[in-house]
GUPA-642825 format. One record per residue: residue number from 1; x, y, z of N, C-alpha, C in turn. Coordinates in Angstrom, 3 decimals. Example, Ala and Ser with C-alpha at 12.3 -4.5 7.8 and 13.67 -1.06 7.14 Angstrom:
2
   i     n.xx     n.yy     n.zz    ca.xx    ca.yy    ca.zz     c.xx     c.yy     c.zz
   1   13.190   -5.690    7.800   12.300   -4.500    7.800   13.200   -3.300    7.800
   2   12.850   -2.250    7.080   13.670   -1.060    7.140   12.900    0.030    7.870
***
This chain:
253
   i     n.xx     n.yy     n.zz    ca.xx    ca.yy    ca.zz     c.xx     c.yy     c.zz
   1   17.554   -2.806   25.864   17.575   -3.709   24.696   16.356   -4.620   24.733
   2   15.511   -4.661   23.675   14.452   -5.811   23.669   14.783   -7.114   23.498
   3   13.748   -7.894   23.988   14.204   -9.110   24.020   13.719   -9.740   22.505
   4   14.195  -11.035   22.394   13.852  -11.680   21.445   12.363  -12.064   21.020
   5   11.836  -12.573   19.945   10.246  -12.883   19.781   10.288  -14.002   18.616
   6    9.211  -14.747   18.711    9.405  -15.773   17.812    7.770  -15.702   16.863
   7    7.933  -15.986   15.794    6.590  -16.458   14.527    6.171  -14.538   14.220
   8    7.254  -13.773   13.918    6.738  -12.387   13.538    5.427  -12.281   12.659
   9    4.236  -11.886   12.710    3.265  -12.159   12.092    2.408  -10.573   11.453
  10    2.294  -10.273   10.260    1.306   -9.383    9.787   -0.116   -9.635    9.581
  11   -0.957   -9.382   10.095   -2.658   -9.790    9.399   -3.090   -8.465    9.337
  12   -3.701   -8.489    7.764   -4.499   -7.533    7.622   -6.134   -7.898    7.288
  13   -6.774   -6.868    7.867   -8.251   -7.269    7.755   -8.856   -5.851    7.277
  14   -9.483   -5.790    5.814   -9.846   -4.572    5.480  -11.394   -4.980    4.722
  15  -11.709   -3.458    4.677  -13.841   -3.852    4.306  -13.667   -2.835    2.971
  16  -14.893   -2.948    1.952  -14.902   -2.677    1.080  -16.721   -2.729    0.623
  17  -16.999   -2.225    0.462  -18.708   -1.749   -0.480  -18.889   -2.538   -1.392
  18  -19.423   -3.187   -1.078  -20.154   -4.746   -2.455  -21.505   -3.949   -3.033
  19  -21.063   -3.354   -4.444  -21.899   -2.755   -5.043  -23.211   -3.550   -5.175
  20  -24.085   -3.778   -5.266  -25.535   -4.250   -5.834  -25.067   -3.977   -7.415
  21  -26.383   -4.719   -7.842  -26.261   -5.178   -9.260  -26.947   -3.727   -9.788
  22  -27.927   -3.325   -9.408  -28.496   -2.097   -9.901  -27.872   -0.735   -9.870
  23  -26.437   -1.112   -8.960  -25.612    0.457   -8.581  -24.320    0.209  -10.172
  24  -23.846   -1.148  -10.324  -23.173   -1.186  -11.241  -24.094   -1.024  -12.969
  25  -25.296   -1.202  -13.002  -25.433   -0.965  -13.940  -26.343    0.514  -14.283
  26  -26.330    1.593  -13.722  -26.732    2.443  -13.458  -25.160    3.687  -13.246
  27  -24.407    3.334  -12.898  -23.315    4.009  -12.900  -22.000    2.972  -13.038
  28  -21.831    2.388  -14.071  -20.522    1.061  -13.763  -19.555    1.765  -14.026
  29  -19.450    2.913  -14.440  -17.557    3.675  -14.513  -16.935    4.221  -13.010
  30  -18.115    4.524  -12.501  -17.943    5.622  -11.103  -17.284    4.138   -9.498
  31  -17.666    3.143   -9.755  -17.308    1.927   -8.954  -16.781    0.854   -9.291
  32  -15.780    0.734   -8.638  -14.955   -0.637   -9.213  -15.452   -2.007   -8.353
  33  -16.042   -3.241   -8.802  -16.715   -4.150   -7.385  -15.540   -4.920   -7.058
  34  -14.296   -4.608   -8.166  -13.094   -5.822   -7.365  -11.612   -4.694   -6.617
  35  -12.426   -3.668   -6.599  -11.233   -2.916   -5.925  -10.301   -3.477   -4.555
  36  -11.429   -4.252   -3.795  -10.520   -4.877   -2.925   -9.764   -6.421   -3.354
  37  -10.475   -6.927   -4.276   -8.952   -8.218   -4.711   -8.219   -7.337   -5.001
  38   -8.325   -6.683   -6.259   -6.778   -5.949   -6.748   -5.843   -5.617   -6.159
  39   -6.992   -4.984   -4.704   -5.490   -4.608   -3.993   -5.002   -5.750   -3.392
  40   -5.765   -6.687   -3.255   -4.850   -7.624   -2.961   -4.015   -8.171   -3.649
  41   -4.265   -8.649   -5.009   -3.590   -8.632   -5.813   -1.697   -8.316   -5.882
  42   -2.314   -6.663   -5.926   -1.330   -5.751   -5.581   -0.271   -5.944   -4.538
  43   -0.853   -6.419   -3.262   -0.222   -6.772   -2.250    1.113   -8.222   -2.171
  44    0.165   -8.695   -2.831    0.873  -10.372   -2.671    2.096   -9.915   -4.139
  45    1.609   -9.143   -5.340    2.922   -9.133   -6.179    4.344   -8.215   -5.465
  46    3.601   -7.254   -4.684    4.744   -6.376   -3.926    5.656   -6.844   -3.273
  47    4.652   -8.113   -2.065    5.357   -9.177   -1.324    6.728  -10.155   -1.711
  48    5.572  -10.804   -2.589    6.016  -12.132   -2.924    6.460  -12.215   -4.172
  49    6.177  -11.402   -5.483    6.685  -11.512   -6.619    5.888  -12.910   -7.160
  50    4.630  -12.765   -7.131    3.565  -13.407   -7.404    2.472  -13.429   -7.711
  51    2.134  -13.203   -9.121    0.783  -12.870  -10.218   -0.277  -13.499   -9.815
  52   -1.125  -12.914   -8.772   -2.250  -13.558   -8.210   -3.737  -13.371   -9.025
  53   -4.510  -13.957   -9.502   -5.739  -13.175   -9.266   -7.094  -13.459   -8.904
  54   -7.127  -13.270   -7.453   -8.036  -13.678   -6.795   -9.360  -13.975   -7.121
  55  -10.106  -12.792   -8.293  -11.583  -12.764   -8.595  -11.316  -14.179   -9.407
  56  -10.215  -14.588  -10.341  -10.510  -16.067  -11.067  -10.780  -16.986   -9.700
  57  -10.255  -16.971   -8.646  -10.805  -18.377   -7.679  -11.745  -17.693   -7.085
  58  -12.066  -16.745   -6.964  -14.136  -16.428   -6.810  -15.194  -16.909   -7.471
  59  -14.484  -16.985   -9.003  -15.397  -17.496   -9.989  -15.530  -18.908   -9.855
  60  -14.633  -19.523   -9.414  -13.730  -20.993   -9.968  -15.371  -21.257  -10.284
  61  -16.077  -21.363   -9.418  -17.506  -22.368   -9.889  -18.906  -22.143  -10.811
  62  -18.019  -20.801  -11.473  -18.818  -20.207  -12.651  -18.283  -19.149  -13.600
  63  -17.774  -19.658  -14.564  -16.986  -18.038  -14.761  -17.943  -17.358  -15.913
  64  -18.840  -17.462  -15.876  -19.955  -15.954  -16.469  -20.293  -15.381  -14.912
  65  -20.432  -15.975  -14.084  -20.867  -15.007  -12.850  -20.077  -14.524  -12.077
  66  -20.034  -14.372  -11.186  -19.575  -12.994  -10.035  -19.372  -13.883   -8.976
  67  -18.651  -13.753   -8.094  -18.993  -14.360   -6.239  -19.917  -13.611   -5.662
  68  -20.499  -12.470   -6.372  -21.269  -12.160   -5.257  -22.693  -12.675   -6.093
  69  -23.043  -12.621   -7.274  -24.205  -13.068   -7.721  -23.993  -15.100   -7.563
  70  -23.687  -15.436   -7.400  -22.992  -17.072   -6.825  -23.602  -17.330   -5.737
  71  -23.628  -16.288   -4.763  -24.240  -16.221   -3.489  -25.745  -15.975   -3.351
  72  -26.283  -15.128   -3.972  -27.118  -14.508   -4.126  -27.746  -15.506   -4.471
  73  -27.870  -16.298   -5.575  -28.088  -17.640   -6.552  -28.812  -18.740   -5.410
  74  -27.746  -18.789   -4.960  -27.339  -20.068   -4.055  -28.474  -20.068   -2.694
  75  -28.574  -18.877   -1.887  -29.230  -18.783   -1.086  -30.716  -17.314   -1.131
  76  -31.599  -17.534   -0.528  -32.670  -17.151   -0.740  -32.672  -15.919    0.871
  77  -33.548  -14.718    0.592  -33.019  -13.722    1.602  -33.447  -14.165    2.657
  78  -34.160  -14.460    3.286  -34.723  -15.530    4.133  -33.766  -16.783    4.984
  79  -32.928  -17.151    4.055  -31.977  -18.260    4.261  -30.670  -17.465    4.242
  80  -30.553  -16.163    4.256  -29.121  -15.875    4.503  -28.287  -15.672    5.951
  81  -27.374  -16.159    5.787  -26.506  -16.033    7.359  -26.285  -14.703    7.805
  82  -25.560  -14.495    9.040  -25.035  -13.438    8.805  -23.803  -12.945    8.114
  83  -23.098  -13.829    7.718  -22.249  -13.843    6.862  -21.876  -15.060    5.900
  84  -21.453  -14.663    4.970  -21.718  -16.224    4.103  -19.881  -16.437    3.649
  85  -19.522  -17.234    3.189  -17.794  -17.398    2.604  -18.421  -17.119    1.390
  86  -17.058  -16.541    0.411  -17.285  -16.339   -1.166  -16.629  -17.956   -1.297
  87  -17.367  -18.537   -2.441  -16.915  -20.334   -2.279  -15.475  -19.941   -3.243
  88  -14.584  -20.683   -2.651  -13.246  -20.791   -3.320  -13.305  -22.252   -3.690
  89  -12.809  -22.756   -4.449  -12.515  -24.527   -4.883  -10.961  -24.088   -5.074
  90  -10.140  -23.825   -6.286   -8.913  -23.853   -6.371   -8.150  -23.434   -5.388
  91   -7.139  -24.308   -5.185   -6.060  -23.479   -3.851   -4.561  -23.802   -4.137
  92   -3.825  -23.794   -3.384   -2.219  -23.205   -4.140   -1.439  -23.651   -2.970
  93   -1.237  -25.032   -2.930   -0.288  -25.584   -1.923   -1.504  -25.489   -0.622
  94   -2.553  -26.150   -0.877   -3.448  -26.267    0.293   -3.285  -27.155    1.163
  95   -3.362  -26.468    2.540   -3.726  -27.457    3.523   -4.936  -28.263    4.320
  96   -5.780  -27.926    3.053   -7.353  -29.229    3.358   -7.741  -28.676    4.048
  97   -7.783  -26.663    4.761   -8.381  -25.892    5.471   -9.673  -25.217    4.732
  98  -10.971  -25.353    4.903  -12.063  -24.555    4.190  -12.013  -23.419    4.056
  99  -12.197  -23.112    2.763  -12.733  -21.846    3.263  -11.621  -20.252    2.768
 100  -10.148  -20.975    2.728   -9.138  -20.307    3.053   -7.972  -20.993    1.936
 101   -6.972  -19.845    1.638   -6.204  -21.176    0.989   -4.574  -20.324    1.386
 102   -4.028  -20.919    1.750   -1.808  -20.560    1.928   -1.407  -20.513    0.527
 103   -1.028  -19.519    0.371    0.341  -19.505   -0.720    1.559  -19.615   -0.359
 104    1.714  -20.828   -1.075    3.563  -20.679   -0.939    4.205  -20.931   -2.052
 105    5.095  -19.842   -3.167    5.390  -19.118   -3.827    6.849  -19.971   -4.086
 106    7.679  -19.563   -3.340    8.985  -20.601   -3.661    9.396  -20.580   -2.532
 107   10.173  -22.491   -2.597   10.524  -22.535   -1.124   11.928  -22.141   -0.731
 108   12.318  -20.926   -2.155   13.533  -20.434   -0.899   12.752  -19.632    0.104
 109   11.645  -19.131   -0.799   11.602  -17.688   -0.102   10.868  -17.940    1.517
 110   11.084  -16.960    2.484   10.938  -17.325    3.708    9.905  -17.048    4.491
 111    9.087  -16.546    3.287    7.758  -15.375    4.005    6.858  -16.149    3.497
 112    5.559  -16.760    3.955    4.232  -17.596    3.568    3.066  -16.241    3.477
 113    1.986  -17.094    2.603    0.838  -15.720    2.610   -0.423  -16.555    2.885
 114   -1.475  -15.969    3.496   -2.500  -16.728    4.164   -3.967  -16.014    3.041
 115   -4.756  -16.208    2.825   -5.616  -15.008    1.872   -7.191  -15.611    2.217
 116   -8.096  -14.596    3.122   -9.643  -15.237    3.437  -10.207  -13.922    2.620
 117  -10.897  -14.263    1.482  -11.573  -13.635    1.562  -13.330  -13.784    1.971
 118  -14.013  -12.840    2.312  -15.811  -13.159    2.844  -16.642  -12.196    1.986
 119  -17.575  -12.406    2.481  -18.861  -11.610    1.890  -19.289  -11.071    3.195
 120  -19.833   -9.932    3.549  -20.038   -9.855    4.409  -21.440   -8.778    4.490
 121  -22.835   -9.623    4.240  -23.928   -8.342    3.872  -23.774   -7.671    3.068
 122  -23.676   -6.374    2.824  -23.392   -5.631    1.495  -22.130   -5.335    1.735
 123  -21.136   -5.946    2.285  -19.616   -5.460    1.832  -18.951   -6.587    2.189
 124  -17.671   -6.432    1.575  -16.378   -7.966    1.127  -15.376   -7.355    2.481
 125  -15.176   -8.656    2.299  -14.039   -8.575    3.952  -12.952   -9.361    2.959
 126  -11.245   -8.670    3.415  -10.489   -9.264    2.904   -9.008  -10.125    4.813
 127   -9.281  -11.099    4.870   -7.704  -11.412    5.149   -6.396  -11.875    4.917
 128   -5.769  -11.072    4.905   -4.594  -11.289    4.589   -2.795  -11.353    5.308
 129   -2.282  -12.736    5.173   -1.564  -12.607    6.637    0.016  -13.120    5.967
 130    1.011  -12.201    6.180    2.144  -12.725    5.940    3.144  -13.618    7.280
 131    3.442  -14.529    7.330    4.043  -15.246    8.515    5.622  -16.088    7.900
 132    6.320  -16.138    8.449    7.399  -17.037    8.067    7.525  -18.596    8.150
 133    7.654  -19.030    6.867    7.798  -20.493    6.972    7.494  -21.312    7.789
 134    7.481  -22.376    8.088    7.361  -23.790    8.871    8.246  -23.974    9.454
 135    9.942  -23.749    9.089   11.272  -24.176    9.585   11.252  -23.106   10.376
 136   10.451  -22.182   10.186   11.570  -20.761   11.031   10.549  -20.407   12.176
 137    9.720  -21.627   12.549    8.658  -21.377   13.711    9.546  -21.600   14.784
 138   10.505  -21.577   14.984   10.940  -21.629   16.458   12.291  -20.683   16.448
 139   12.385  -20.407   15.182   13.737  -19.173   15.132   13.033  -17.654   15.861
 140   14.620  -17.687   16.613   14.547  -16.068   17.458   14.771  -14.994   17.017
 141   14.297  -14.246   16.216   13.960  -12.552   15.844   14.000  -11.932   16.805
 142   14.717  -10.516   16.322   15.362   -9.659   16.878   14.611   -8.471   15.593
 143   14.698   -7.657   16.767   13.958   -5.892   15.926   14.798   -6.085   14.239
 144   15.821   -6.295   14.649   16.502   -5.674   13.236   16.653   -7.171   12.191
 145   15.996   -8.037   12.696   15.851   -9.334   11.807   14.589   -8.830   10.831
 146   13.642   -8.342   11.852   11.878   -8.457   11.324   12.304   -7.564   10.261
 147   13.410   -6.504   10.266   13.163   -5.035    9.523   13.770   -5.960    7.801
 148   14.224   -6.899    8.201   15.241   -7.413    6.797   14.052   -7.985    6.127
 149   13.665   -8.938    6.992   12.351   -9.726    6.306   11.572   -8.836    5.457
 150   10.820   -7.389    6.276   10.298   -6.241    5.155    9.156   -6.839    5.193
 151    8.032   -7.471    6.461    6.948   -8.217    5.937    5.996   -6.909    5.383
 152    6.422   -5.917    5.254    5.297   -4.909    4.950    5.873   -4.349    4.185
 153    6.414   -4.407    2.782    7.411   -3.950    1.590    6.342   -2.435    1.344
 154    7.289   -1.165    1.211    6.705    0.275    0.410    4.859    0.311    1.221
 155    4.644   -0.074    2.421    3.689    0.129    3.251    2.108   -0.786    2.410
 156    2.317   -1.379    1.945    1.381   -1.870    0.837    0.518   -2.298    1.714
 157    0.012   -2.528    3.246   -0.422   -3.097    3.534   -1.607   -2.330    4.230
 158   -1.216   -1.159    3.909   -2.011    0.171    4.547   -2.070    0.855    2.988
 159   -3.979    0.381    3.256   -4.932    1.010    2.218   -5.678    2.628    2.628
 160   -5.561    3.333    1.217   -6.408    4.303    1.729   -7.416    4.750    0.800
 161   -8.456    5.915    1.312   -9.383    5.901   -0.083   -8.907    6.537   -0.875
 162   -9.310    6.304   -2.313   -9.136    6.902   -3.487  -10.240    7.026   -4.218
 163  -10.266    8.185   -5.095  -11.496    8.033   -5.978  -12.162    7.333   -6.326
 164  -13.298    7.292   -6.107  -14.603    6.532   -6.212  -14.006    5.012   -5.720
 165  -13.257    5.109   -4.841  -12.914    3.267   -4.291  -14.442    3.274   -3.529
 166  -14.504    1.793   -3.263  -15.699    1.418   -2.510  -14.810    0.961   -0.738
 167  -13.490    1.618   -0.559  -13.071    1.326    0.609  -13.592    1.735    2.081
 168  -14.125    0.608    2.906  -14.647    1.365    4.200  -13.692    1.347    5.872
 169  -12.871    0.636    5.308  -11.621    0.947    6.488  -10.726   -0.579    6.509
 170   -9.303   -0.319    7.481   -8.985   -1.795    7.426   -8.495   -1.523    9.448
 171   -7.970   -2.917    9.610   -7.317   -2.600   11.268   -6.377   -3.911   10.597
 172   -5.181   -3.708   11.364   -3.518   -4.092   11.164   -3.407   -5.084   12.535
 173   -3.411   -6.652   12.539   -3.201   -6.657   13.645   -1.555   -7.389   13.568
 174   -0.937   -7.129   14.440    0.674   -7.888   14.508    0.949   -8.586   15.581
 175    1.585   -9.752   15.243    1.530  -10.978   16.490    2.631  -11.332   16.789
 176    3.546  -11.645   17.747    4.743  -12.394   17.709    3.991  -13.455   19.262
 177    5.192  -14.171   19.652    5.111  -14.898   20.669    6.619  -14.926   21.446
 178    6.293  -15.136   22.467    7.450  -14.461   23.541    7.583  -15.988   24.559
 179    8.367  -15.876   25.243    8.394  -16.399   26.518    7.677  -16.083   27.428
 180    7.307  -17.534   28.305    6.860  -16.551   29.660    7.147  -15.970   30.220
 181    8.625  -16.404   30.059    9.690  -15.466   31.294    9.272  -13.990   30.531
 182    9.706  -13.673   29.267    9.537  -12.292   29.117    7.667  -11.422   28.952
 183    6.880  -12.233   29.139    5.490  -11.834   29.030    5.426  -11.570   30.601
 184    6.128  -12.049   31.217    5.927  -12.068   33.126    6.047   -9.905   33.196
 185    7.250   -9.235   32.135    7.563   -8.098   32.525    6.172   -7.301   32.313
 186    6.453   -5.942   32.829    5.309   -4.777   32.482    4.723   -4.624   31.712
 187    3.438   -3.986   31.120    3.084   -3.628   30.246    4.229   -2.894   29.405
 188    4.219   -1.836   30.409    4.985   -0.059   30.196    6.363   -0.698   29.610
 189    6.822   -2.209   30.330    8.363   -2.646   29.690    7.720   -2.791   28.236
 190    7.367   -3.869   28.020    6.836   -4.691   26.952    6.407   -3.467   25.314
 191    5.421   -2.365   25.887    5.466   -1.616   24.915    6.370   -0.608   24.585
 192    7.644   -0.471   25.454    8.398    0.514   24.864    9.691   -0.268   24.197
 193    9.558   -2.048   24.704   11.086   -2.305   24.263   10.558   -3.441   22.943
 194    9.326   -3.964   23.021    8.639   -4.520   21.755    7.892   -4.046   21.060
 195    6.633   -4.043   21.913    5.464   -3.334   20.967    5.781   -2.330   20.215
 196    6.386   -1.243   20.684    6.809    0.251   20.053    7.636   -0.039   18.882
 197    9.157   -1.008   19.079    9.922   -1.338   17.979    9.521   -2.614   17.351
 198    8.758   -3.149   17.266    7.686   -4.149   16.569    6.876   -3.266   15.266
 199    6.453   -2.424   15.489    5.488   -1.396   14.554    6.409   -0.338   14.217
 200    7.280   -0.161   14.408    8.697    0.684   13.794    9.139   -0.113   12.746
 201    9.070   -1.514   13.179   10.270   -2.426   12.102    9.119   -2.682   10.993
 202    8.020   -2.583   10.973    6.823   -3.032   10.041    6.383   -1.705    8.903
 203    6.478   -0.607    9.784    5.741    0.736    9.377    7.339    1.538    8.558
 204    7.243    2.106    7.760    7.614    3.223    6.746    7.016    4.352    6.559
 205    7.756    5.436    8.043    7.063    6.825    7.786    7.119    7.797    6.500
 206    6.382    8.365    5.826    6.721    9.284    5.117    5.974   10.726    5.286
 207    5.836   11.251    4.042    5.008   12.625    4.444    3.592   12.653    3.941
 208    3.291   11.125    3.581    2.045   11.003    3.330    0.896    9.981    4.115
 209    2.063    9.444    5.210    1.824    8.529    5.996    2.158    8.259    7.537
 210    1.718    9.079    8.588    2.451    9.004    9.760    1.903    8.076   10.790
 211    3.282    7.317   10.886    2.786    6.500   12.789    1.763    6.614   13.319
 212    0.678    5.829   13.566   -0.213    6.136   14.186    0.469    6.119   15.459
 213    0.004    6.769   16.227    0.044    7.217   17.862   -0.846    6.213   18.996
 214    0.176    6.183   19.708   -0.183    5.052   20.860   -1.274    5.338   21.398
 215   -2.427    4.027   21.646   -3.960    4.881   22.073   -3.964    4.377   23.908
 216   -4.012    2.379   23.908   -3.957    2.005   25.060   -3.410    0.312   25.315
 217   -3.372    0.634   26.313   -2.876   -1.120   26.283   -3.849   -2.113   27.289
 218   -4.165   -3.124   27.540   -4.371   -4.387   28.416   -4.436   -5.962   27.476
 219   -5.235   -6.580   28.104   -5.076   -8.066   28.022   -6.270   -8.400   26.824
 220   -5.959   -9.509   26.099   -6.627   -9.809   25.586   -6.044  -11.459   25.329
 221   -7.469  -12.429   25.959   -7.281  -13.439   26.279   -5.839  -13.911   27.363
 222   -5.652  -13.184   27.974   -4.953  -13.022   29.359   -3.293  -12.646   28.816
 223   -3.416  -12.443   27.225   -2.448  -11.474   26.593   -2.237  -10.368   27.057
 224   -0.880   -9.726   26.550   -0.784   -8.323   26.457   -1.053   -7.899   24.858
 225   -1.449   -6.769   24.414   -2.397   -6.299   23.523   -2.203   -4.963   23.611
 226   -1.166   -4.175   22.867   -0.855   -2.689   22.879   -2.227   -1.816   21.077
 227   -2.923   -0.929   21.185   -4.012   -0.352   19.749   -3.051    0.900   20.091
 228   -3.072    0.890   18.829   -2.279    2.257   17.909   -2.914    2.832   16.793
 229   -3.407    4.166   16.970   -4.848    4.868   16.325   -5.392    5.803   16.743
 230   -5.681    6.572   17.084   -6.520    7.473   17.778   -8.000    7.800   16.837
 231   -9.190    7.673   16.952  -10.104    7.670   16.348  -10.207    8.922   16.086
 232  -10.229    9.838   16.583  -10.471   11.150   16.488   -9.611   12.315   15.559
 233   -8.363   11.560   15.282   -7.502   11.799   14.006   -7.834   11.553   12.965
 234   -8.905   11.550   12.772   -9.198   10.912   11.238   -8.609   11.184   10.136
 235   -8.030   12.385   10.310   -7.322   12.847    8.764   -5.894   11.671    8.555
 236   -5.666   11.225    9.460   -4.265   10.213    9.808   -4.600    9.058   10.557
 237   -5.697    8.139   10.710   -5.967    7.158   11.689   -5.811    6.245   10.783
 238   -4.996    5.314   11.697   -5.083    4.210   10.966   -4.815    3.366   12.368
 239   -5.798    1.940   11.920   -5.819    1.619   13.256   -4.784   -0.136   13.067
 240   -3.972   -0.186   14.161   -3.265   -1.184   14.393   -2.995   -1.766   15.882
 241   -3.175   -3.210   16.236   -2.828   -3.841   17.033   -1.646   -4.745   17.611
 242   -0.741   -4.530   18.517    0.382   -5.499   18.718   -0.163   -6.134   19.800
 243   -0.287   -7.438   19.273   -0.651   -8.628   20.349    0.587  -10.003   20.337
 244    1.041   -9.978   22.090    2.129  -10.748   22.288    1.466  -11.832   23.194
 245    2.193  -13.097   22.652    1.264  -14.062   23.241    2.537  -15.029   23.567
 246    2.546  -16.094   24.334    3.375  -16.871   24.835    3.677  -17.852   23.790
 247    5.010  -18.543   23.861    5.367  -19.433   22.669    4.644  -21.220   23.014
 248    4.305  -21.331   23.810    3.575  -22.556   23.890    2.186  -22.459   23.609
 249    1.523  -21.562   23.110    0.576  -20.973   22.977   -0.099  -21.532   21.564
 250   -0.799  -22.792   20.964   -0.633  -22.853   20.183   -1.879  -22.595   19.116
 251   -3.192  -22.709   20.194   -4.454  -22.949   19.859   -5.007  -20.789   19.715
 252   -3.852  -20.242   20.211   -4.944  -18.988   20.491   -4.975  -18.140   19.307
 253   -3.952  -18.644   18.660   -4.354  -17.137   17.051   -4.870  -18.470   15.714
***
């Protein structure tokens, strides 16, 4: 029997092809440049039952332009970082964090949504993180609690390509926090009685979508840290991380 886990956590982090201005106007039917909000979009209405749309707070600080021509504007090639933020101003129950903004939707509901999106050189980085409430940071989950919650409703959280998408991959990472007493056990314990039914209670096999397969396990930041993926599957890879971290732990994710 597995043991208990506390703050069940989904983050997704996926990349996407930031067309240039000369690729959209040279072929603008064949590429979509907001394919990755939509899906986010997509994501947060599946979730949360909540009409998002992200490209309006891309614009917030111009709406004839783009976030990515905003950027472009703003800084000179010479003066660019290696990565720059798309500027957000509007936010939705903010917590005075840059950069980033929390949705919280209604306060029955028990599931919070976190949403970064970046620019990243010629392609958009999206994060996106479902976590439970404020009250329920110290409540004890159990395998068959996480499965009710559904933080991953009809697999929405696992993107794949589609015609002419500009998608270039995503990685899944999943977090809970444990005791010490129970982080003290094995790896070999830990991934067959959590990690394994942790990504069971999240994932929805079908026949168009199978389990990724266990790759390896060790430490990360003196964590345990199970990757699930095999690179070499490509026709079926999809890559995901279960990282278990101690409940006094407060500074590390």
């Amino acid at each position: 029997m597995g043991c208990k886990i506390y703050l069940p956590t989904i983050h997704l982090f996926a990349y996407s092809r930031a067309p240039k201005l000369e690729d959209l106007l040279a072929d603008e039917k064949n590429i979509n440049p907001d394919w990755l909000w939509e899906k986010c979009n997509s994501m947060v209405r599946t979730k949360l039952s909540y009409e998002l749309n992200l490209k309006a707070f891309l614009q917030e600080e111009n709406k004839e332009v783009s976030g990515e021509l905003l950027i472009n504007q703003k800084l000179s090639e010479q003066d660019k970082p290696e990565f720059i933020d798309i500027p957000i101003d509007k936010k939705i129950d903010s917590y005075d964090i840059e950069n980033y903004f929390p949705i919280s939707i209604k306060e029955e509901n028990d599931i919070l949504a976190e949403i970064y999106p970046l620019r990243l050189y010629e392609s958009y980085a999206l994060g996106l993180s479902f976590y439970p409430k404020r009250e329920l940071e110290n409540k004890k989950f159990t395998i068959q609690e996480i499965k009710q919650y559904n933080l991953n409703p009809h697999n929405c959280l696992f993107l794949s390509q589609e015609n002419n998408s500009p998608f270039l991959g995503q990685t899944i990472l999943i977090t809970a926090k444990l005791t010490g007493k129970d982080l003290k056990k094995s790896l070999e314990w830990l991934k067959n009685h959590i990690a394994d039914e942790y990504l069971d209670a999240l994932f929805i096999e079908n026949k168009n979508l199978r389990k990724p397969a266990f790759n390896r396990a060790g430490k990360l930041f003196g964590r345990p840290v199970f990757e699930y993926g095999i690179f070499r599957q490509l026709d079926s890879y999809i890559h995901v991380f279960v990282w278990l971290i101690e409940d006094k732990d407060e500074k590390i994710l």
